[in-house]
N, C-alpha and C positions, 0 to 999 in steps of 0.2 A: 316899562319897555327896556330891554337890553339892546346899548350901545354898542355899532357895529366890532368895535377892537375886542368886547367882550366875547360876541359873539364868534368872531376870527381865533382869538387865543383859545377858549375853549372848546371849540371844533378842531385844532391844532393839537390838544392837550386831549383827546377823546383817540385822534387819529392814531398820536405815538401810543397812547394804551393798546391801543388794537393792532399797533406796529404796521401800520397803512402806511407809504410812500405819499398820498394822495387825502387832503383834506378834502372831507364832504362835510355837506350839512346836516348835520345829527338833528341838531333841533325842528327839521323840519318833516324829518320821515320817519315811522315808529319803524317803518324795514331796516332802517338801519342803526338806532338807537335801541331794542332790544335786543341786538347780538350783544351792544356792550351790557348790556345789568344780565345777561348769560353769561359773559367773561369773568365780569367781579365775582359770579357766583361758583362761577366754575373754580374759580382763588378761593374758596371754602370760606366767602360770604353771604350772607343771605338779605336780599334785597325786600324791600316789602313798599308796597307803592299804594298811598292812601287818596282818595278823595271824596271831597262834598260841598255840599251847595257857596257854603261859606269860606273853606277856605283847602288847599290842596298842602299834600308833601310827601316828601319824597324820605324815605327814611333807610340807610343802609347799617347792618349788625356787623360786626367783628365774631369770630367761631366762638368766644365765651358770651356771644349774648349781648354785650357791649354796646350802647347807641352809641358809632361814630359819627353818623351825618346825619340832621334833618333840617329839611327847606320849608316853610311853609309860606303862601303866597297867596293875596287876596283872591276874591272871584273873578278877576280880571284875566288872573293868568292862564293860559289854555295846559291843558294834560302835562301835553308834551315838553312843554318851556318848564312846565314845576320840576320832573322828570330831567329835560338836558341837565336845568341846574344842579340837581343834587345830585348827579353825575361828575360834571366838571367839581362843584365844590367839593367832592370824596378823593377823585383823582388829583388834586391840588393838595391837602390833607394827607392823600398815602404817601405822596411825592416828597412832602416835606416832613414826613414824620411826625406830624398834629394829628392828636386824638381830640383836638379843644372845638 
């Protein structure tokens, strides 16, 4: 489970990507958490969002093909939390310049 400051800062950090005045809750509507992995993609990355029984992740490429982000997360995790995460951890990453 994600602790609420987490969840606060990266709903914060989702908004400024989207350059929203106004935090929402990403993690909990795919209405509003599929504009952003259209935005990363629309920045000439290509998103690809995996899951199964056992375990989920969220995986985003750089334009030469490049794995920069992947999350993966027990069966516990629902869709969309595997999803915010590897969101927030990509826009954290592009933010600071980590490809790691």
């Amino acid at each position: 489970m994600i602790n609420s400051d987490k969840l606060e800062s990266g709903n914060a950090a989702i908004s400024k990507f989207m350059e929203r005045s106004h935090v929402f809750n990403y993690h909990e509507s795919w209405n509003l958490l599929m504009p952003v992995i259209e935005k990363i993609t629309v920045q000439q990355f290509r998103a690809a969002l995996y899951f199964n029984q056992e375990s989920a992740a969220a995986n985003i490429y750089d334009p030469l093909n490049r794995l920069i982000e992947i999350q993966t997360h027990g069966p516990r995790e629902s869709s969309i939390m595997t999803v915010w995460k590897g969101v927030v951890d990509f826009l954290e990453r592009t933010q600071t310049g980590s490809n790691d």
